[in-house]
BADRENVO-140490 format. One record per residue (C-alpha): residue number from 1; x, z, y. Coordinates in steps of 0.1 Angstrom, whole numbers, plus 5000, padded with zeros to 4 digits. Each point is the difference from the previous one (the first is absolute). Layout:
 pos    x    z    y
 NUM    X    Z    Y
...
//
This chain:
 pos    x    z    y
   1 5848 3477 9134
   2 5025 4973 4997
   3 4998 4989 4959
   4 4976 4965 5013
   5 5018 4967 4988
   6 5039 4998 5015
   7 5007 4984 5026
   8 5038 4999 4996
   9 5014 4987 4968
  10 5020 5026 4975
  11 5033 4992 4980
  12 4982 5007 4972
  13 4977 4969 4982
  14 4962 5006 5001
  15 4980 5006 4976
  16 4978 4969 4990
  17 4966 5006 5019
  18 4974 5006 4975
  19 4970 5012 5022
  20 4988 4962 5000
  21 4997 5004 4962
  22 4965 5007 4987
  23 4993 5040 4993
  24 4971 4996 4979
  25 5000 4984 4961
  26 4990 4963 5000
  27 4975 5005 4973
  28 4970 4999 5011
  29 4983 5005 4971
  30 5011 5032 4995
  31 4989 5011 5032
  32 4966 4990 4997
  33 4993 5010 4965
  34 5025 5028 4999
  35 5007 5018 5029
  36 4968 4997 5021
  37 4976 5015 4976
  38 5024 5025 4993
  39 5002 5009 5039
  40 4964 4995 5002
  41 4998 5034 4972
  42 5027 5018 5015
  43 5007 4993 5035
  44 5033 5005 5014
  45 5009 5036 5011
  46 4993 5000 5039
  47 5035 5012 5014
  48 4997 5007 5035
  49 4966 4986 5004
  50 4986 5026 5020
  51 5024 5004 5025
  52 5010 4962 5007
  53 5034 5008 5000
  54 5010 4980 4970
  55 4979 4966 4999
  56 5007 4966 4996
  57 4989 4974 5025
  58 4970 4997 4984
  59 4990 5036 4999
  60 5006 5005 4965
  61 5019 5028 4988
  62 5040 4989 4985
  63 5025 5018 4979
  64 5037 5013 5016
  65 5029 5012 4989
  66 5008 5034 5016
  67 5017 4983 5027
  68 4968 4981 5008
  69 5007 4964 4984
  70 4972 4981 4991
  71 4999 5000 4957
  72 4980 4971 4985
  73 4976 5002 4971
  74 5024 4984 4976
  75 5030 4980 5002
  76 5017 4969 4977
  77 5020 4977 5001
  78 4987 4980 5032
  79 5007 5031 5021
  80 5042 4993 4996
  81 5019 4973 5012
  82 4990 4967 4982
  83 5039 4996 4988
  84 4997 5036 4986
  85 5002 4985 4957
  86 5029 4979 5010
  87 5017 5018 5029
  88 5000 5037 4984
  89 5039 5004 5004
  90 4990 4995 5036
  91 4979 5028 5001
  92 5003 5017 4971
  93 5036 4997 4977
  94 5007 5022 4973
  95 5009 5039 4998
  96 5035 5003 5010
  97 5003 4962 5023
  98 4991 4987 5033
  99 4975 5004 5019
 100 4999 5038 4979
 101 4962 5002 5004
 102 4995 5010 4967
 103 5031 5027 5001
 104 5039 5002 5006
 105 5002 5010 4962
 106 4997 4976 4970
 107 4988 5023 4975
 108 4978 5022 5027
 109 4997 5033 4988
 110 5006 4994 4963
 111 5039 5008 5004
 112 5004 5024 5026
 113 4972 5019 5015
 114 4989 5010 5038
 115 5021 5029 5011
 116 4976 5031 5009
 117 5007 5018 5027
 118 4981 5028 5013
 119 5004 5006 5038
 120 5001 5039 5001
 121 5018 5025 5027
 122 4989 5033 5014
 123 5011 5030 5011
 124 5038 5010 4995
 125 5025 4980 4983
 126 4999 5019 4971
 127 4963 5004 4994
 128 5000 4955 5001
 129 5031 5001 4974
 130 4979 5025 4980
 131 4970 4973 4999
 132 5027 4968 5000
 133 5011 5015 4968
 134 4963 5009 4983
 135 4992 4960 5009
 136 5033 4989 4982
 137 4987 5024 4967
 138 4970 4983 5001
 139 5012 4963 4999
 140 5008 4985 5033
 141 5026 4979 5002
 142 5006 5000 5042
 143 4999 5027 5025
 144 4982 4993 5036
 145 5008 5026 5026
 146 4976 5009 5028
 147 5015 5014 5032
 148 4984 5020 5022
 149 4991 4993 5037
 150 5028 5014 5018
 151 5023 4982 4975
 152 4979 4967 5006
 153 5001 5011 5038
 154 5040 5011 4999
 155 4992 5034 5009
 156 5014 5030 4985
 157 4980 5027 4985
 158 5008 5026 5032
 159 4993 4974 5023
 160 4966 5012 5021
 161 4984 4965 4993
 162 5004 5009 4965
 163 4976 5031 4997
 164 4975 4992 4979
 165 5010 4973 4980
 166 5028 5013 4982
 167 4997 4993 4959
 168 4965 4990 5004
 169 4996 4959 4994
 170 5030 4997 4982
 171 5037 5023 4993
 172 5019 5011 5032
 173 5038 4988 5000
 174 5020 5012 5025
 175 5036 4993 4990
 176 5024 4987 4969
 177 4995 5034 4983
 178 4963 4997 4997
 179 5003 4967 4989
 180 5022 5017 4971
 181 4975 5023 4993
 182 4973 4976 4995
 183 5018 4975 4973
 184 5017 5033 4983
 185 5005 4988 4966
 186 4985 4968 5001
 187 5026 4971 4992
 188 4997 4976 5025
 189 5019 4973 4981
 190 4971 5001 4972
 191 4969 5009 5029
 192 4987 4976 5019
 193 4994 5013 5039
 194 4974 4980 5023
 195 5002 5020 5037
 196 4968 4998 5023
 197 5022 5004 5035
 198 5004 4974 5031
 199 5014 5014 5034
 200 5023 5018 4983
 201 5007 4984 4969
 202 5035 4997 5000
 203 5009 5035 5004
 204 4974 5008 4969
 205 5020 4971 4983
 206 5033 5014 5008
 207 4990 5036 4987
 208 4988 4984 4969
 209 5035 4977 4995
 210 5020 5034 5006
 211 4979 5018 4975
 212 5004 4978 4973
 213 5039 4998 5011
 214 4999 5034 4998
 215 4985 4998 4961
 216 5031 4975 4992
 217 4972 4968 4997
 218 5011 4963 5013
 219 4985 4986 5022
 220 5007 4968 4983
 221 4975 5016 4976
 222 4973 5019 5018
 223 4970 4982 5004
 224 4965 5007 5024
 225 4986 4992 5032
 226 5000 5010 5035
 227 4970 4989 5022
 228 5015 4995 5033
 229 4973 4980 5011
 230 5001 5007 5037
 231 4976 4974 5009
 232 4968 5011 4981
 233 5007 5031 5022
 234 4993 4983 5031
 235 4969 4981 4984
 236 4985 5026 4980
 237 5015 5033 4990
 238 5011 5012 5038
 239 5028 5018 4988
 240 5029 4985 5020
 241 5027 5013 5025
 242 5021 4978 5011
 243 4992 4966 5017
 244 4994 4969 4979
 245 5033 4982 5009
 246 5024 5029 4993
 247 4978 5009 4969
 248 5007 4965 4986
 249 5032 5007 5004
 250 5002 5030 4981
 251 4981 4979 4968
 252 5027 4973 5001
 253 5027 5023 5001
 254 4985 5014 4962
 255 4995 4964 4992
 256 5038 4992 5004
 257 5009 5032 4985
 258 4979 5002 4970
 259 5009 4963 4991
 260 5035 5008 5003
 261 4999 5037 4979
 262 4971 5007 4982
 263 4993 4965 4981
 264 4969 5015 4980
 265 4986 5022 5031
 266 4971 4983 5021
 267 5014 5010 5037
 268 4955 4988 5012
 269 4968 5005 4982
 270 4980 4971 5026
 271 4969 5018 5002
 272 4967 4991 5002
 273 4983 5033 4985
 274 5000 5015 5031
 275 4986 4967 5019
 276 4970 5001 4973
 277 4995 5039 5004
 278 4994 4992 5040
 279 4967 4981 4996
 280 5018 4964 4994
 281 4983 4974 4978
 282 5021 4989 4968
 283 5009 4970 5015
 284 5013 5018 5034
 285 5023 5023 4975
 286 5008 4970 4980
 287 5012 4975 5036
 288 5013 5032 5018
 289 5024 5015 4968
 290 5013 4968 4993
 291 5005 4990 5035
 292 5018 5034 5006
 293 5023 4987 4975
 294 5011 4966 5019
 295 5006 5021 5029
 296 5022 5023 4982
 297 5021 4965 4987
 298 5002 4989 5031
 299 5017 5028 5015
 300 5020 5006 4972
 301 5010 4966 5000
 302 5005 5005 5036
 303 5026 5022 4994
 304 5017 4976 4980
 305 4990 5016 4965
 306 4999 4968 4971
 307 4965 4998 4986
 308 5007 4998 4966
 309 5022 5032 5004
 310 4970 5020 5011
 311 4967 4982 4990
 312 5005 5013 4965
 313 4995 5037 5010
 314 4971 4997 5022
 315 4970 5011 4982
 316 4960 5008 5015
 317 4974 5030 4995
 318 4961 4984 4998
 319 4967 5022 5000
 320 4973 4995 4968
 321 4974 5007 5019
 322 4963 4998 4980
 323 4992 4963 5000
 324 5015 4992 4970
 325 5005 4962 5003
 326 5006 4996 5033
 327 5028 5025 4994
 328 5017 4977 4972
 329 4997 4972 5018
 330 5018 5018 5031
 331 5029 5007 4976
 332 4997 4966 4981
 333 5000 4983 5034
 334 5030 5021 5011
 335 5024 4990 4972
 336 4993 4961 5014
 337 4999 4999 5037
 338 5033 5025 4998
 339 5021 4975 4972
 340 4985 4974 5028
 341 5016 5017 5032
 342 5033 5010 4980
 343 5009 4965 4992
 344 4983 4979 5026
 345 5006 5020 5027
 346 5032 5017 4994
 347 5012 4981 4967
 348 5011 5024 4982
 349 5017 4987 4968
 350 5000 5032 4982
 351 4974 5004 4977
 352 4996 5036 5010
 353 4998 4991 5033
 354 4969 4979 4991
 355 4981 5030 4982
 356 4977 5025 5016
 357 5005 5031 4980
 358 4971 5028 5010
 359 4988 5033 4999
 360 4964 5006 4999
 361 4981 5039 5008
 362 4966 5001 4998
 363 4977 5004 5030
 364 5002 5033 5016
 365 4972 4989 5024
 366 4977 4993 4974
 367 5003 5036 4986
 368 4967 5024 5013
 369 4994 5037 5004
 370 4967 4996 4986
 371 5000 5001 4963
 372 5041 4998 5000
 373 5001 4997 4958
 374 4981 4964 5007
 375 5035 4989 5016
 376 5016 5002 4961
 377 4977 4968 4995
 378 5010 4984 5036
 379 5037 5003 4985
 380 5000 4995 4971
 381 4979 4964 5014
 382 5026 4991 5025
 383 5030 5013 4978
 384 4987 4971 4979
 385 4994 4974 5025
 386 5043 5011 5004
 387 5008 4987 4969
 388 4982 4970 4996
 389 5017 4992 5033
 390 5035 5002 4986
 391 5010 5034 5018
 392 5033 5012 4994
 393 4998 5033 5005
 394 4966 5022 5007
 395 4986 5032 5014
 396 4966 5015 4990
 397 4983 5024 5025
 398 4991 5032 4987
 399 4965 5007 5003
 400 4998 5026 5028
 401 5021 4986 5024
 402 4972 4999 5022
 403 5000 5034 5006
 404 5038 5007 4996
 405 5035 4994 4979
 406 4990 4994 4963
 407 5000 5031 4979
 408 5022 5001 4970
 409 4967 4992 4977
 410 4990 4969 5025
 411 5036 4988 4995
 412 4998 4997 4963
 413 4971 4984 4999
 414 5010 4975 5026
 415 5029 4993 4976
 416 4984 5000 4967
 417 4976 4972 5018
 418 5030 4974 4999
 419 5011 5015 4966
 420 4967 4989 4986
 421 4998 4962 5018
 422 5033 4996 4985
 423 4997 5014 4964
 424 4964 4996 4995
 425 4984 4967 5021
 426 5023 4977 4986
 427 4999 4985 5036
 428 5038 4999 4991
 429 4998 4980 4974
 430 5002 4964 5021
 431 5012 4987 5033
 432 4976 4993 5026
 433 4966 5005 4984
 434 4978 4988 5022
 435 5022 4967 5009
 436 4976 4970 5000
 437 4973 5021 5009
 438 4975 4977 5023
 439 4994 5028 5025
 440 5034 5015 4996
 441 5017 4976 5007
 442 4975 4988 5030
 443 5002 5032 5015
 444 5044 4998 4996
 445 4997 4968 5019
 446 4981 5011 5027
 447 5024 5031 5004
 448 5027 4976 5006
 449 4984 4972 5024
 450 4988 5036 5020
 451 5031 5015 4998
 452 5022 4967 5011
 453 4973 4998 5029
 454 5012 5031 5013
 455 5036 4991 4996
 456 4995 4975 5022
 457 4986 5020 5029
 458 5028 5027 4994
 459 5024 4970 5005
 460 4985 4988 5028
 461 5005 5035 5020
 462 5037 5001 4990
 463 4994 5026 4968
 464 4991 5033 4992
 465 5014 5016 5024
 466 4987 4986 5029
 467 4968 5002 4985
 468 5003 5035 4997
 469 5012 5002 5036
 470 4965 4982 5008
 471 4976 5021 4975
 472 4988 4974 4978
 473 5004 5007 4969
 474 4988 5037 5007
 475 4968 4982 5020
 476 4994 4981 4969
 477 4999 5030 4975
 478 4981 5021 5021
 479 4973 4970 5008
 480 4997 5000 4951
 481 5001 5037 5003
 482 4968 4997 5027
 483 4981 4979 4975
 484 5006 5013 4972
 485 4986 5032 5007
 486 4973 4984 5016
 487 4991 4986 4968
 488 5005 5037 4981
 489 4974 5017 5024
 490 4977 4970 4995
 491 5007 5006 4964
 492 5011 4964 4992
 493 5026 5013 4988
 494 4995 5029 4976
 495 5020 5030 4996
 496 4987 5021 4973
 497 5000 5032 5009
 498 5004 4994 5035
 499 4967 4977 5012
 500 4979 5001 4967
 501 5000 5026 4966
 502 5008 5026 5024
 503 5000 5041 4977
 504 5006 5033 5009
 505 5034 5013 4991
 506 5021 5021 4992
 507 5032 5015 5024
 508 5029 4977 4978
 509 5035 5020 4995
 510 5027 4985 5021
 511 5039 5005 5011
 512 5006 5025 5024
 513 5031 4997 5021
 514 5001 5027 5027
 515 5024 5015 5023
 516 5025 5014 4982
 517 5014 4968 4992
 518 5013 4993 5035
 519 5017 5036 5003
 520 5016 4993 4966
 521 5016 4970 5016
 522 5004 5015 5034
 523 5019 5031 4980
 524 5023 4972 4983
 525 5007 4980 5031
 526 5013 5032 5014
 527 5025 5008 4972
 528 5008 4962 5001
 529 5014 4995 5033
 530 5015 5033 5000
 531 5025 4994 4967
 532 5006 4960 5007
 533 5027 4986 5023
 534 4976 4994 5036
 535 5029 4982 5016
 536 5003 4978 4967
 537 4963 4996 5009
 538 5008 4989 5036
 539 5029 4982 4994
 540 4980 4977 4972
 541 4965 4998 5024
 542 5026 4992 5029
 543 5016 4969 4978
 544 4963 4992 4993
 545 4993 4994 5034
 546 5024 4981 5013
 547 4997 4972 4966
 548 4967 5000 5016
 549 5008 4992 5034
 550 5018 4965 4986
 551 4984 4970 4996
 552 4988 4988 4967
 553 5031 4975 4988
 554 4991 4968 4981
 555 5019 4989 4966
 556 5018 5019 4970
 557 5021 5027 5022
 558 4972 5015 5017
 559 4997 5030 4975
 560 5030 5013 5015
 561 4994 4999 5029
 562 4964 4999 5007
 563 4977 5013 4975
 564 4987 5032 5003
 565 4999 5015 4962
 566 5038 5008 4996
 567 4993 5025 5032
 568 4967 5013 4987
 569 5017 5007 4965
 570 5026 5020 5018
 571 4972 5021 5021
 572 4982 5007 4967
 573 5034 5012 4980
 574 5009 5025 5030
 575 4965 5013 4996
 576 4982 4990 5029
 577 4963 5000 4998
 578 4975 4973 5005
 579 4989 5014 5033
 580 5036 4995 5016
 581 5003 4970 4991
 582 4973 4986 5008
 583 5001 5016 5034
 584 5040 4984 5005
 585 4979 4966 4990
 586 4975 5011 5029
 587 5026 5004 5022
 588 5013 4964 4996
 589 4972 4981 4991
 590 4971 5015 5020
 591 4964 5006 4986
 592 4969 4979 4999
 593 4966 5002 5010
 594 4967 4978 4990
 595 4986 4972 5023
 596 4956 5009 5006
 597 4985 4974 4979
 598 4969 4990 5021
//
């Protein structure tokens, strides 16, 4: 792994040291006539003792976070810096001003609350609007649309790589008309949209502009997010087509459009969900997502974008996975080293620029099979952990997505979950509860010196990119992923239900999507390309091409005559599918294949 101390330095300031500072209290008093004869009655719990995976040099058993960081027995004020009373706008500032730490927002929550989405899609286009519409009656206030994997993959539903896949990890859109059919009465100006697509997220995003066209809406006025994070596909997800280059080329292009058309759209959700679901540590999502992001800026100012006329619409997508204060710290520590990099490294002068504005799902990998109704309380925990992190936006898992889609029932209750942390917690009540926490704010500063660490080795290699090209952030998450379930099978780390309080149970009711979805959609392809114009199909995949085949142009003409989204908006309005045009992209832009990671 390559996290050790930097060897190259990083635009960005360090964070002060503080590993010199001492870890334990300095009374000493206490500890001999408080906490020794109190250990001496009840011993510490032996984690890991018996399998000598998780000792301390002197073959005592220690405390970790999930991600395997040593926790101390306490902490106060001589584990933070020793400026920390009279340097706290250094580290800290207040709700709504530099460094952001303790939140983008002055008042927190206490004026406008998270948005709560609820990332649903299966089947047919209309069976999704059917359950788009039952969330909306129930109270949420944002709409997050799964795709399925030949949408993900830019496959049609006839295609033979299809089979078998059609409808059943998320809703199956094949062309402008099913995109119709799936936001069918649901006003787009007043709805909130976040898309979970990558390789071909601009044709999704074109379908969805057209569509609310269609419904007479603004664009000036539509607001969402696309997550056109093609980078945490190469790291972590796998789902990719094109080569890294051209696929860079494709996000700038809805960078320069979005900040040009759709003012309150977010053209990239920078994604770290995905990195967290692979195996990574907190701090690998935390150094990997935000370093994603300074690659996307420096191709989009590459291309001769202004950073102040994009910065403002790029927004991120964390994992709350179950270690509750290591996961609001991650997010604390996010808000700082990203305000950091936007005006050290980039100045920005924007204010908006400056902010790191973030949705937050809760950890799909932590939900289990066994016991599936347990996962309401894993939610419910890291839906929490969310919000006393400053999210944005968030998502809770329904609790038998372990064993398939959520059921209508899990979907609810998934939703009421956030309902209740806002209305009944009072955790919205103040901004940044947990700010001037000892061991909060400990483990927020060792997020960041970890997370500029890696920046610095990223640096060093010439960016993301060419790390991907050499496998190392992939070697890196799949070295945590090793040791963490290491630690699970030696039962240092307890999964209840899984390793200990194991039942016999009953078969749970879950989602069935069979077959018949994909001969629906087959059935409707058929009638498609027999009543559209196919040579206003050609013509527009033909036009396509050849704005592909020209070299990305620098400075404020290049939309014209370079960018890609005016061409793809013109495929989608003739009606052609997301498998043709992603195969005319094919054509052009070739497709990719993983390195072996040794």
């Amino acid at each position: 792994m390559y996290h050790n101390s930097p060897e190259q330095p990083s635009d960005q300031q360090p964070v002060e040291d503080v590993s010199a500072e001492p870890s334990r209290p300095a009374a000493e008093e206490w500890t001999a006539n408080t906490l020794q004869p109190a250990l001496a009655k009840f011993p510490e719990r032996p984690i890991g003792a018996a399998s000598g995976l998780n000792l301390d040099p002197q073959g005592r058993a220690r405390f970790t976070t999930i991600s395997g960081q040593p926790v101390e027995r306490l902490y106060t004020e001589t584990d933070l810096p020793a400026d920390w009373s009279r340097g706290q706008s250094k580290y800290l500032g207040l709700p709504g001003e530099p460094p952001y730490t303790r939140g983008i927002h002055p008042a927190g929550y206490r004026g406008k609350l998270w948005t709560m989405r609820q990332f649903s899609g299966f089947a047919t286009p209309e069976e999704t609007n059917r359950r788009y519409k039952y969330l909306l009656e129930n109270g949420g206030n944002g709409l997050s649309v799964a795709f399925d994997l030949p949408t993900l993959m830019g496959c049609d539903s006839d295609d033979p790589q299809s089979e078998g896949e059609v409808g059943k990890c998320g809703v199956a859109i094949d062309s402008l008309e099913d995109m119709e059919l799936l936001f069918s009465g649901i006003d787009l100006e007043k709805t909130t949209v976040s898309m979970t697509i990558n390789s071909p997220a601009s044709i999704l995003w074109a379908m969805y502009l057209v569509v609310a066209e269609k419904q007479g809406a603004d664009w000036n006025n539509i607001s969402g997010t696309l997550q056109n994070d093609i980078l945490k596909e190469y790291i972590a997800q796998k789902e990719y087509i094109y080569p890294p280059a051209p696929s860079m080329r494709l996000v700038v292009d809805t960078l320069e459009f979005g900040s040009r058309f759709t003012p309150r759209f977010n053209p990239i959700s920078i994604s770290g969900y995905h990195i967290r679901e692979a195996g990574s540590t907190a701090l690998q999502e935390l150094a990997f997502t935000l370093y994603d992001g300074v690659e996307y800026v420096e191709w989009a100012l590459r291309r001769g974008l202004a950073i102040d006329d994009f910065a403002p619409r790029l927004s991120f997508f964390f994992n709350s996975h179950n270690d509750f204060f290591e996961e609001i710290a991650k997010f604390r520590a996010a808000r700082k080293i990203w305000y950091g990099l936007m005006t050290e490294r980039f100045h920005a002068k924007n204010p908006r620029s400056q902010w790191m504005r973030f949705h937050t799902q809760t950890a799909g990998v932590s939900l289990t099979a066994q016991q599936p109704k347990n996962n309401i309380a894993r939610s419910a925990l890291q839906a929490l952990a969310a919000v006393l992190g400053g999210t944005q936006s968030l998502h809770t898992d329904g609790f038998d997505e372990a064993l398939a889609l959520p059921t209508e029932d899990a979907a609810r209750i998934a939703l009421r979950t956030q309902q209740i942390l806002a209305y009944e917690s009072g955790v919205a009540g103040t901004a940044d509860p947990l700010g001037g926490s000892y061991f909060v704010e400990r483990l927020t500063l060792d997020m960041e010196k970890g997370a500029l660490e890696y920046f610095a080795k990223l640096d060093a290699v010439g960016g993301m990119v060419k790390a991907i090209e050499l496998g190392l952030p992939q070697r890196d998450i799949a070295e945590a992923s090793y040791h963490y379930q290491r630690a699970v099978e030696a039962k240092e780390k307890v999964i209840v239900g899984v390793n200990e309080y194991l039942v016999e149970e009953d078969p749970q009711v879950i989602l069935h999507i069979g077959e018949e979805v994909r001969e629906s959609q087959t059935v409707n392809l058929r009638r498609l390309r027999a009543k559209r114009s196919n040579e206003a199909v050609e013509s527009a995949l033909d036009a396509l091409c050849r704005t592909l085949e020209q070299l990305p142009q620098s400075g404020r003409d290049a939309l014209s005559t370079a960018n890609t989204m005016p061409r793809v908006l013109d495929c989608v309005r003739a009606y052609g599918t997301v498998g043709e045009i992603c195969n005319a992209m094919r054509k052009v832009l070739g497709t990719y294949e993983e390195i072996t990671i040794a």
